[in-house]
Steps between C-alpha positions, in 0.01 A plus 500: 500500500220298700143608452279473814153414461199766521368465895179303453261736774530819278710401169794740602785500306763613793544186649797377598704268682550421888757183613184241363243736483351692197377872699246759364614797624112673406328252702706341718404152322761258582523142324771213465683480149454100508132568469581804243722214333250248501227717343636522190427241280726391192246358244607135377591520147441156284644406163305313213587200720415616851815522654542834680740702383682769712762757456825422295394175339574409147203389326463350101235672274233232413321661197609736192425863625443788225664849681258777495576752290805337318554234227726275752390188652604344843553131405386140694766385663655873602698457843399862734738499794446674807146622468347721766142471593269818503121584552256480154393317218854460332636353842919445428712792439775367309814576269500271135871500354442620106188612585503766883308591747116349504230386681344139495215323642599204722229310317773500195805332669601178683719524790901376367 
């Protein structure tokens, strides 16, 4: 299911699509979806490093890093494969075999 973007004259929610037009059918606001496209801006995500980092990379944990709320430890040296990159302070959604699901900061891991 594609989301259309809220028209940007009177933040309607109804918008929708016509051949390469985005249409507001409250207003009558019509706008290209290149410029739509082009509006929304992917932050660039760096590692300890600075290489940028996007979705599905692997990427090697740099420093020992204590779980919250658990007596387990994520290791230096643990390889995270296929990461996906998400908006916050614990940047990298991420799945750790032995360990699950968990969030890291990209200021933790070098890109593999």
């Amino acid at each position: 299911m594609s989301t259309t973007p809220k028209c940007p004259q009177c933040s309607s929610e109804y918008t929708y699509e016509d051949g390469s037009l985005y249409v507001c059918p409250e207003c009558a606001h019509e706008w290209p979806m290149v410029a739509a496209e082009a509006s929304v801006e992917q932050p660039v995500v760096r590692d300890a490093f600075g290489a940028v980092l996007s979705d599905g990379d692997a990427v090697t944990v740099v420093k020992d890093l204590k779980i919250k709320g658990s007596s387990s430890v994520v290791k230096v040296g643990t390889k995270v494969r296929n990461i996906r990159l998400i908006e916050g302070d614990h940047n990298i959604d991420c799945k750790i075999d032995g360990i699950g699901a968990m969030q890291l900061k990209s200021e933790f891991v070098k890109k593999a």
